[in-house]
Backbone as JSON Lines, residues from 0, in Angstrom:
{"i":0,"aa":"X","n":[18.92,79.69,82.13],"ca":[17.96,79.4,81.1],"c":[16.6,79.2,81.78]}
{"i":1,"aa":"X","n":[15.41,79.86,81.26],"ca":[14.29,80.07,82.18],"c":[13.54,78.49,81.89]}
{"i":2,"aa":"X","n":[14.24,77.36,81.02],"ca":[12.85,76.77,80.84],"c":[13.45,75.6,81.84]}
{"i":3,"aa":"X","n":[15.2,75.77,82.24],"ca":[15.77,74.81,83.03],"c":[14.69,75.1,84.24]}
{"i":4,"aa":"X","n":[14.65,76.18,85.03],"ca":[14.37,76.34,85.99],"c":[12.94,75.81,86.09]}
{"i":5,"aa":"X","n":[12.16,75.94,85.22],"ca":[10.8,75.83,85.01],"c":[10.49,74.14,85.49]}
{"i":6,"aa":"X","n":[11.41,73.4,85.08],"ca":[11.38,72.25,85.41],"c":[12.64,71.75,86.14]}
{"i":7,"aa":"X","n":[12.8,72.23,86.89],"ca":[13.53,71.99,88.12],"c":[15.0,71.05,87.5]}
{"i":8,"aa":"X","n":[15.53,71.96,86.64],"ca":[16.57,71.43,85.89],"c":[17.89,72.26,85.9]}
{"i":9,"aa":"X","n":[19.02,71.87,85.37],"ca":[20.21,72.69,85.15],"c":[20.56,72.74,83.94]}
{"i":10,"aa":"X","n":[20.84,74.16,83.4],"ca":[21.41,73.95,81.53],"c":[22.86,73.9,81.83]}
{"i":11,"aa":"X","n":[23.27,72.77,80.69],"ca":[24.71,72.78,80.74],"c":[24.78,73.52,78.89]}
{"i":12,"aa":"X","n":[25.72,74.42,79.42],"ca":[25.66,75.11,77.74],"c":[27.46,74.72,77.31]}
{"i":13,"aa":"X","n":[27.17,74.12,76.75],"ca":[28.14,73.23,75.49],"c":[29.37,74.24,74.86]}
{"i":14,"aa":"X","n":[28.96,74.98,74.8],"ca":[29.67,76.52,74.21],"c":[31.09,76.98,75.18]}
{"i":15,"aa":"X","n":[30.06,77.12,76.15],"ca":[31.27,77.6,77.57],"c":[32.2,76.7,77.71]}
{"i":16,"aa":"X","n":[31.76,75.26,77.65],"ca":[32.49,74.06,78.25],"c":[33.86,74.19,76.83]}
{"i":17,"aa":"X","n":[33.57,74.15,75.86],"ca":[34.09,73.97,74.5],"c":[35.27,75.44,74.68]}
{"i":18,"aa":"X","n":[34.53,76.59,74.53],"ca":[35.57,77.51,74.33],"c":[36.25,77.45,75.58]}
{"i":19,"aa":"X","n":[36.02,77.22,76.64],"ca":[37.29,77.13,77.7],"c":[37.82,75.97,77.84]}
{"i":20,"aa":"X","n":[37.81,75.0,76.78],"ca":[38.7,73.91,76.27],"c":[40.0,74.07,75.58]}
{"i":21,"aa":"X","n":[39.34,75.03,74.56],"ca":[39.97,75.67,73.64],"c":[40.81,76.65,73.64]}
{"i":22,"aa":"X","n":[40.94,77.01,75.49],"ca":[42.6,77.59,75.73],"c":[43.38,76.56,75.55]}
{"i":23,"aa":"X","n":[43.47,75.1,75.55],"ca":[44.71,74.36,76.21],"c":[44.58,73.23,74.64]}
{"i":24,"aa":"X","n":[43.94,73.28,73.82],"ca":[42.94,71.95,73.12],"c":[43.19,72.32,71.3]}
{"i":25,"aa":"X","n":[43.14,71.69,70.83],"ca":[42.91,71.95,69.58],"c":[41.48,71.68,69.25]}
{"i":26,"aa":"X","n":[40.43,72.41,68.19],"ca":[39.56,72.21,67.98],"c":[38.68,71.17,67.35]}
{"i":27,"aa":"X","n":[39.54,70.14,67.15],"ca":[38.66,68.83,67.14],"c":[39.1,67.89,68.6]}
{"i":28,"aa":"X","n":[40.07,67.99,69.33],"ca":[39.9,67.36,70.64],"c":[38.97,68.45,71.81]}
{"i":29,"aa":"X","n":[38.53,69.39,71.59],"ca":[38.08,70.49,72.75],"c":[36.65,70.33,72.17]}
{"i":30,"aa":"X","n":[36.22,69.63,71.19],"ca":[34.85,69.21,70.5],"c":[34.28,68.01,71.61]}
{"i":31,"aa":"X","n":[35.49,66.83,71.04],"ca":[35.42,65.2,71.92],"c":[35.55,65.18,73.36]}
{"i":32,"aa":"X","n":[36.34,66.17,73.81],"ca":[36.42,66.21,75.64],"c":[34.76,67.27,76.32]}
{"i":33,"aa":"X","n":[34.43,68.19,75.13],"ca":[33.84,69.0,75.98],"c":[32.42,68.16,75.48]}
{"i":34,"aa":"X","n":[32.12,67.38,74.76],"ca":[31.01,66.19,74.78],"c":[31.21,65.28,75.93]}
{"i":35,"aa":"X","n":[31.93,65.07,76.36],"ca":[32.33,64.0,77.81],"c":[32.13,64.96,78.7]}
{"i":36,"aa":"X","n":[32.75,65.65,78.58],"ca":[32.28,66.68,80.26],"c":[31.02,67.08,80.34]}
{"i":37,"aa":"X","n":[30.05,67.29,78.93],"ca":[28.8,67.9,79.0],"c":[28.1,66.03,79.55]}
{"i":38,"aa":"X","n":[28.43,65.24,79.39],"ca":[27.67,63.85,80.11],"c":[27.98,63.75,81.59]}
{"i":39,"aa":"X","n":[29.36,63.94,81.82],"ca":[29.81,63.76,83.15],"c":[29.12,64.26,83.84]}
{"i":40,"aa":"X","n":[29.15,65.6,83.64],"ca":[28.15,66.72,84.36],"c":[26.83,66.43,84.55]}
{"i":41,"aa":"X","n":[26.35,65.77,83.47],"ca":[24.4,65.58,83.09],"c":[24.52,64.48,84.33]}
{"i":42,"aa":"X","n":[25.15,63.67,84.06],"ca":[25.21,62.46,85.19],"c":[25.35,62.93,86.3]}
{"i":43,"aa":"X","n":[26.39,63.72,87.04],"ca":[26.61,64.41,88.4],"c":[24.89,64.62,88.82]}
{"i":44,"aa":"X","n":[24.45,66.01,87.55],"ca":[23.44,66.58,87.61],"c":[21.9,65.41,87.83]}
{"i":45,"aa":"X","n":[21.94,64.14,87.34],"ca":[21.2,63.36,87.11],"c":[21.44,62.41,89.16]}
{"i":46,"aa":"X","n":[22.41,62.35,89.28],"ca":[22.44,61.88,90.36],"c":[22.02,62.78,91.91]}
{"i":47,"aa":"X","n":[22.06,63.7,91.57],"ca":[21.71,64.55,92.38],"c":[20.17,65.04,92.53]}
{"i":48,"aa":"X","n":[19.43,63.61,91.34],"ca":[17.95,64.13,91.45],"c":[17.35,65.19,90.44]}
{"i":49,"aa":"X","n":[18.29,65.78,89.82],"ca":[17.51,67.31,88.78],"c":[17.22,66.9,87.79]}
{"i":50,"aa":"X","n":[16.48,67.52,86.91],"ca":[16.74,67.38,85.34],"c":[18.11,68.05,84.79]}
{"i":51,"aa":"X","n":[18.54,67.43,83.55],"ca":[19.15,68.23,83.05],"c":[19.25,68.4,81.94]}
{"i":52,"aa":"X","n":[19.5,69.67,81.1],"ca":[19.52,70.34,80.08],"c":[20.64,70.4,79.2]}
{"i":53,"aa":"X","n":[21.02,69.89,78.25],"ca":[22.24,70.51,77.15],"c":[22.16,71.18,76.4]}
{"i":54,"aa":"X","n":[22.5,71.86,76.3],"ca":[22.13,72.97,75.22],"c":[23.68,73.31,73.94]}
{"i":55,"aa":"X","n":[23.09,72.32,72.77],"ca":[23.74,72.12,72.16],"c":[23.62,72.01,70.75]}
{"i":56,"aa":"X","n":[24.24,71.7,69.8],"ca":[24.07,71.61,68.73],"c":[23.61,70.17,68.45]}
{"i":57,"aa":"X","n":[23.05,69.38,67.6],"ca":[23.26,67.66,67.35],"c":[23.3,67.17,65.98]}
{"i":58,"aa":"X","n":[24.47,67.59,65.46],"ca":[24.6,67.14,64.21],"c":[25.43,65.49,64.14]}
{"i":59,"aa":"X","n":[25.66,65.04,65.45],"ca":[26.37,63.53,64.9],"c":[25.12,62.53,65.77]}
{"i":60,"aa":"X","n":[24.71,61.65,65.1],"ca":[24.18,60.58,66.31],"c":[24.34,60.05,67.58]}
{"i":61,"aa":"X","n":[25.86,60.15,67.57],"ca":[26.54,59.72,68.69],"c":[26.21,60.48,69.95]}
{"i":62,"aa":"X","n":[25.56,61.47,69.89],"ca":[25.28,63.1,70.71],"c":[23.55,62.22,71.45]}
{"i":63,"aa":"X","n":[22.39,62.14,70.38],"ca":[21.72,61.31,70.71],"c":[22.08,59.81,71.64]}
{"i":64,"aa":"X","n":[22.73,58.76,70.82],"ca":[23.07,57.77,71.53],"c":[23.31,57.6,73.2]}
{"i":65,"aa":"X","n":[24.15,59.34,73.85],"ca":[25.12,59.17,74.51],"c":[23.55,59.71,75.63]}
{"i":66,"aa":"X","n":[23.02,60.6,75.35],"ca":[22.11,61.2,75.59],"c":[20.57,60.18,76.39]}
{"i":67,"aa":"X","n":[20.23,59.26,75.01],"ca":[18.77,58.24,75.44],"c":[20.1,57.06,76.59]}
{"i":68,"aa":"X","n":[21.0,56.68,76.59],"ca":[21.13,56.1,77.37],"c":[22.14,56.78,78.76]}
{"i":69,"aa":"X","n":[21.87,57.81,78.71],"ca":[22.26,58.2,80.33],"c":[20.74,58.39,80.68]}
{"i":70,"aa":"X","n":[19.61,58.89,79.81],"ca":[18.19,59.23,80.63],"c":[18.22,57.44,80.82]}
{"i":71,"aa":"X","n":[18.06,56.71,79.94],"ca":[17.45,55.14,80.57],"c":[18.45,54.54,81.51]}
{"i":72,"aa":"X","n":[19.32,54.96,81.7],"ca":[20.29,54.23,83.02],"c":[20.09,54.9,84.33]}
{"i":73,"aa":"X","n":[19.39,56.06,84.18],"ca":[18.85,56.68,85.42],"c":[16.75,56.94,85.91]}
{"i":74,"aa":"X","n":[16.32,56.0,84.55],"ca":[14.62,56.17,84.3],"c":[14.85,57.18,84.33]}
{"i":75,"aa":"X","n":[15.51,58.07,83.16],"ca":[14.63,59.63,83.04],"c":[13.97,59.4,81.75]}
{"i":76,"aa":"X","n":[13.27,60.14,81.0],"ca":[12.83,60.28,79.89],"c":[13.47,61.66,78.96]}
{"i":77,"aa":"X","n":[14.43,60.99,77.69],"ca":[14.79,61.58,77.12],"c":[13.86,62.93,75.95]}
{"i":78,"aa":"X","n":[14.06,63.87,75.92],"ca":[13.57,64.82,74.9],"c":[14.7,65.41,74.12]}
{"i":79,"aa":"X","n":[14.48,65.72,73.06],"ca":[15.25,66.68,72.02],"c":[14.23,67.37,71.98]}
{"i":80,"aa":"X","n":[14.4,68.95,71.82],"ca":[13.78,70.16,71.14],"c":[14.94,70.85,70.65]}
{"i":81,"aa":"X","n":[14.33,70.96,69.53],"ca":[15.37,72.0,68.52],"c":[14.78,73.14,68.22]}
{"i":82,"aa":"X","n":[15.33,74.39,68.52],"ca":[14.96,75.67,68.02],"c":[15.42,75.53,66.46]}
{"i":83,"aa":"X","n":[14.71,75.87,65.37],"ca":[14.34,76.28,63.94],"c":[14.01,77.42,63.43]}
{"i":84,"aa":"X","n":[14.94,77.53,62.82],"ca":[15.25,78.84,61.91],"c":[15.07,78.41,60.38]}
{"i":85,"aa":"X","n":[14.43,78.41,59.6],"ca":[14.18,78.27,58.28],"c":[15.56,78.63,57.19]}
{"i":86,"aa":"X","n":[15.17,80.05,57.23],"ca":[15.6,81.26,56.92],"c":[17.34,81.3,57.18]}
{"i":87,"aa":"X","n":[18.06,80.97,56.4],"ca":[19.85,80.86,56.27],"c":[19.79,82.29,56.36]}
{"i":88,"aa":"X","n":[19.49,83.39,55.75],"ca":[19.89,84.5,55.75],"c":[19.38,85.05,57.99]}
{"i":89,"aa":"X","n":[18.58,85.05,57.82],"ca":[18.12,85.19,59.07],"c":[19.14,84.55,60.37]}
{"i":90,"aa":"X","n":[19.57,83.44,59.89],"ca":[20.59,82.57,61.11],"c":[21.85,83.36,60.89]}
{"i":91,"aa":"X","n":[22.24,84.26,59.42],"ca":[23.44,84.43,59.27],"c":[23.15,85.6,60.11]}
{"i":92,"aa":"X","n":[22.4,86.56,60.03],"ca":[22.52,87.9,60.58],"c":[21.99,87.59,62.3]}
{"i":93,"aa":"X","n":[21.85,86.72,62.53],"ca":[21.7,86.41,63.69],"c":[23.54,86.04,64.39]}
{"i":94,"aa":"X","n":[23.96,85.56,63.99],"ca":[25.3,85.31,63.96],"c":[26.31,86.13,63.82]}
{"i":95,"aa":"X","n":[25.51,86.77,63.01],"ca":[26.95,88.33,62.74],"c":[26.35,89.22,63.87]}
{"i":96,"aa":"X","n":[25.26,89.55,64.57],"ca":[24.84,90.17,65.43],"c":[25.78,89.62,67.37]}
{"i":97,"aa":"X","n":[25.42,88.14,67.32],"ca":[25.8,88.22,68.78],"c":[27.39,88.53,68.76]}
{"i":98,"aa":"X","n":[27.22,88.18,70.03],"ca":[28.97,88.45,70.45],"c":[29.86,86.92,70.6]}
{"i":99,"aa":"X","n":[30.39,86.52,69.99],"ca":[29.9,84.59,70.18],"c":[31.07,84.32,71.4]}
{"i":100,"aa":"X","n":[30.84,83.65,71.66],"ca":[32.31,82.7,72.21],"c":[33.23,82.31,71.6]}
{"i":101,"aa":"X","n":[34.43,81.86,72.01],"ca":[35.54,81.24,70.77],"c":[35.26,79.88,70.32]}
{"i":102,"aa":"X","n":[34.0,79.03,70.69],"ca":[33.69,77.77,70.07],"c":[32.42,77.99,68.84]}
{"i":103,"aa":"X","n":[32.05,79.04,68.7],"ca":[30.99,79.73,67.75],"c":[31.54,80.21,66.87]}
{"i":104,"aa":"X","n":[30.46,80.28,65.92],"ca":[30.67,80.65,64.54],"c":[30.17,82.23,64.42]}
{"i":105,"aa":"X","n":[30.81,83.21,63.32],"ca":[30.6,84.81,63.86],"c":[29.34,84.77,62.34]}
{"i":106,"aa":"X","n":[29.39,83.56,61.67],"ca":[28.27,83.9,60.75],"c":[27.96,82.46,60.04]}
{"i":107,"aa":"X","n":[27.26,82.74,58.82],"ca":[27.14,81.27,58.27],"c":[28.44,80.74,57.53]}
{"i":108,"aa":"X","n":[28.71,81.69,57.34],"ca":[30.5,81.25,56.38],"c":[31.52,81.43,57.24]}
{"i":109,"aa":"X","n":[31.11,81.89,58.32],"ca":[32.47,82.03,59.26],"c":[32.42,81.11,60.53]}
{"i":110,"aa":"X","n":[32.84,80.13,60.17],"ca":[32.99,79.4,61.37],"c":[34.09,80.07,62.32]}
{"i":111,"aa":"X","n":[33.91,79.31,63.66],"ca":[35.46,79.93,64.92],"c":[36.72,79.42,64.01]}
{"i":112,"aa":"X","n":[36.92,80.79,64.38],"ca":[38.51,80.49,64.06],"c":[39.22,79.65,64.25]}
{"i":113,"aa":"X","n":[39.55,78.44,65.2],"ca":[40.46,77.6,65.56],"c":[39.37,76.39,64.78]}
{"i":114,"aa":"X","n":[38.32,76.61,64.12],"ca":[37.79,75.56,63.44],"c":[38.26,75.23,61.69]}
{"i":115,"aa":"X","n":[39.52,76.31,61.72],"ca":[39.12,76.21,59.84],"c":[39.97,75.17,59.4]}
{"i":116,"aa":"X","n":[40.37,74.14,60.11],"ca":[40.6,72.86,58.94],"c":[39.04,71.59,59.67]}
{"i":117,"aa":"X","n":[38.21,71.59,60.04],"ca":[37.14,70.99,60.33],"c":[36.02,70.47,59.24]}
{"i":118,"aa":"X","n":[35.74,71.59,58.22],"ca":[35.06,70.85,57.09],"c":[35.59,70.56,56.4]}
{"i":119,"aa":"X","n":[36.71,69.55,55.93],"ca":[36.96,68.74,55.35],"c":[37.52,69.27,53.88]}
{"i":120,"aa":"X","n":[36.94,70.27,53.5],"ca":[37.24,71.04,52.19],"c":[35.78,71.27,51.66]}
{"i":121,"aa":"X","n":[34.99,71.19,52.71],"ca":[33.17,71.63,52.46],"c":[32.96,73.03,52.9]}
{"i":122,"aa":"X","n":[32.0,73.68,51.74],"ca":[31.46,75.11,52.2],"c":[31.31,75.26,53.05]}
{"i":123,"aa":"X","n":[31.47,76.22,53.85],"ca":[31.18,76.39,55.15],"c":[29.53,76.7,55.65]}
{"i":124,"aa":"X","n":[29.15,77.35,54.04],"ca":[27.64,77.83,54.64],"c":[26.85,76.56,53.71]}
{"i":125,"aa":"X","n":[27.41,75.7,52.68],"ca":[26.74,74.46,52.38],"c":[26.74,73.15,53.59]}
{"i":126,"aa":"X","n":[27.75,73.15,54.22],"ca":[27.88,72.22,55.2],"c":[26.9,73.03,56.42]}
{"i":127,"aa":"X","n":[26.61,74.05,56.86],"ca":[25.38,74.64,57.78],"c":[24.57,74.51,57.22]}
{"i":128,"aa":"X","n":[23.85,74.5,55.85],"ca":[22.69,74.61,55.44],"c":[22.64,73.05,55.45]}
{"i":129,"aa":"X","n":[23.06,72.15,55.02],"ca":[23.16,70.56,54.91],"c":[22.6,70.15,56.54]}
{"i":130,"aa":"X","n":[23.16,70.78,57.45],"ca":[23.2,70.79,59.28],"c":[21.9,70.89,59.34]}
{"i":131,"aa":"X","n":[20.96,72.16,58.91],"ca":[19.26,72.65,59.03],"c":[18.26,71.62,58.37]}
{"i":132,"aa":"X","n":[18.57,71.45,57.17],"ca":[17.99,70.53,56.19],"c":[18.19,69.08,56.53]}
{"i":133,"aa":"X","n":[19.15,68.21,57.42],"ca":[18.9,67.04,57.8],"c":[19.12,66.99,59.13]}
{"i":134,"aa":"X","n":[18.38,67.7,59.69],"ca":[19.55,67.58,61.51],"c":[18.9,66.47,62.27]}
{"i":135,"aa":"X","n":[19.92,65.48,62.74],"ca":[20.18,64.55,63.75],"c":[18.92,64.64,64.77]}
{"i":136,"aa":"X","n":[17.94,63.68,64.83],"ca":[16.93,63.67,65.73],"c":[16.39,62.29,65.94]}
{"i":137,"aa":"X","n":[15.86,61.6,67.07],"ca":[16.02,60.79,67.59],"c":[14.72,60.61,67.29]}
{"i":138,"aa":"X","n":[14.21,59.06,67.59],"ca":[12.72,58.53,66.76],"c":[11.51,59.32,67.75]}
{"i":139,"aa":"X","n":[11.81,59.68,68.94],"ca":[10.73,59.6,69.52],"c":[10.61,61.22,70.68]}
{"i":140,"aa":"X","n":[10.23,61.68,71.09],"ca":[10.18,62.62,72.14],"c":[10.92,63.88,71.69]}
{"i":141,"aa":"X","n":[10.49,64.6,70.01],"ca":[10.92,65.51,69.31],"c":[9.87,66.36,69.52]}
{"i":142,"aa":"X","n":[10.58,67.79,70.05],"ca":[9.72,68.82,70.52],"c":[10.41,70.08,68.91]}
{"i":143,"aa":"X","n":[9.82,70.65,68.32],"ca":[10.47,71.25,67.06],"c":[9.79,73.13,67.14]}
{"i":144,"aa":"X","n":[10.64,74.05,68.02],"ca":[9.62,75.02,68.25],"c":[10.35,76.2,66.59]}
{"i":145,"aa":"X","n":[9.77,77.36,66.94],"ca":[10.49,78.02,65.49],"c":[10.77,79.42,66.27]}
{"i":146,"aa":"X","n":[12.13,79.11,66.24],"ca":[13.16,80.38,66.97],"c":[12.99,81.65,66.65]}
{"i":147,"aa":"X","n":[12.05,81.89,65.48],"ca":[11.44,83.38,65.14],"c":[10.24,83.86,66.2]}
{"i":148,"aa":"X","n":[9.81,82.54,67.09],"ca":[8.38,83.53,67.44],"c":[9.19,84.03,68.82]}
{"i":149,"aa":"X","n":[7.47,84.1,69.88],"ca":[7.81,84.85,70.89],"c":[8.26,83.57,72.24]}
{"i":150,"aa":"X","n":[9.58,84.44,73.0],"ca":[10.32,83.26,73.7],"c":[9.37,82.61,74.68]}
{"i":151,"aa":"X","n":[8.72,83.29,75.3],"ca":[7.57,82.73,76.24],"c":[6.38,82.04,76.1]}
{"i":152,"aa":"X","n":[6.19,81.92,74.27],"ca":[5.31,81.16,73.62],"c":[5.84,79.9,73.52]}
{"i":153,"aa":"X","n":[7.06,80.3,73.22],"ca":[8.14,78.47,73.1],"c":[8.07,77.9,74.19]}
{"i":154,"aa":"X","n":[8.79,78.47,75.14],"ca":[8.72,77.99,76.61],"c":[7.06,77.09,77.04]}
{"i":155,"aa":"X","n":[5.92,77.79,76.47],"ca":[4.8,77.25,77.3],"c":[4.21,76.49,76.27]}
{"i":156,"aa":"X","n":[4.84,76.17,74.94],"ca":[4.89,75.37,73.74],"c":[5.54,73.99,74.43]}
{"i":157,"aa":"X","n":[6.47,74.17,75.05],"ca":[7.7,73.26,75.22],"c":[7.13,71.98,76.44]}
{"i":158,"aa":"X","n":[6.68,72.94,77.02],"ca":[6.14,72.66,78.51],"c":[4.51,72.04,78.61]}
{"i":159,"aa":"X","n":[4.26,72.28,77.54],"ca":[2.57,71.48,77.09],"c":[2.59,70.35,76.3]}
{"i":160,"aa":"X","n":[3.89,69.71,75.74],"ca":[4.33,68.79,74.87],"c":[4.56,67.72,75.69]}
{"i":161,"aa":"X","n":[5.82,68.26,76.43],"ca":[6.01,67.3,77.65],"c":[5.36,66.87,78.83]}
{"i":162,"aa":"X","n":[4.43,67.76,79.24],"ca":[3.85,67.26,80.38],"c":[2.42,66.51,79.62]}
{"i":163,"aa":"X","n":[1.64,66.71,78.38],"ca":[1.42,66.04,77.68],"c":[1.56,65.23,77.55]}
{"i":164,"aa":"X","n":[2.49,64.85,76.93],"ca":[2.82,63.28,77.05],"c":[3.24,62.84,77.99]}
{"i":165,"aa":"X","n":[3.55,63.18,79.18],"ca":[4.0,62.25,80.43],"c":[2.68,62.55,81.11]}
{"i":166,"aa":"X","n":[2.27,63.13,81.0],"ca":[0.65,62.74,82.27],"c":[0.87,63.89,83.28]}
{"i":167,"aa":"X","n":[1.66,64.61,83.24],"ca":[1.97,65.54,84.6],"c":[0.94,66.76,84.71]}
């Protein structure tokens, strides 16, 4: 991920960790273990001096919580940036386009397969649109770029926010 490197960081992508859970796991324990391994790791990664990156979804608080207090137990300074997509139709054909992993969804109504007892008996594309329209964000150090423009505009969007506010 070019913006890890940019700031002398490592992305841990949530996805990989999750679908290669999800050989051995059922899909609500390969959710709860591969959130612990994505901290374990940040911590390894945090002790070793780097920044580090998750690259993830954050629809529960607990994701935040776990997050502002590994940066304050090590003085880092926590950020969320969320890429934003408006546009449901746009996220769906974005979705039916990649090639996903087995912890991804192949569209807005199609969640992964080993996910279909997970919403509860909720739409699949009302419970994603519910996800866009209130998503989980923490009071302070919200970077919000819009996943339609150009990637190198985000990146130097991203990177003028933060060093912005830290003085760098």
């Amino acid at each position: 991920m070019k913006l890890a490197r940019l700031v002398d960081g490592i992305a841990l992508d949530h996805d990989i960790i999750k679908s290669t859970l999800l050989e051995d796991l059922a899909f609500e324990k390969a959710t709860k273990a591969a959130y612990r391994l994505d901290w374990a790791l940040a911590e390894s990664i945090i002790k070793q001096g780097r920044n580090v990156i998750i690259d993830s979804t954050c629809n529960y608080p607990e994701i935040l919580d776990q997050g502002t207090a590994l940066a304050q137990q090590y003085g880092y300074e926590y950020w969320y940036i969320e890429c934003k997509v408006d546009n449901i139709d746009l996220l769906d054909e974005r979705l039916r386009e990649r090639i996903p992993l087995r912890s991804q969804r192949t569209g807005v109504n199609l969640p992964p397969a080993d996910a279909s007892s997970v919403s509860g008996g909720e739409d699949y594309r009302a419970l994603f649109k519910r996800w866009i329209e209130n998503p989980c964000r923490p009071d302070r150090n919200v970077i919000i770029v819009d996943s339609t423009g150009n990637i190198e505009k985000r990146i130097q969007y991203i990177l003028e926010q933060i060093y912005s506010a830290t003085g760098v």
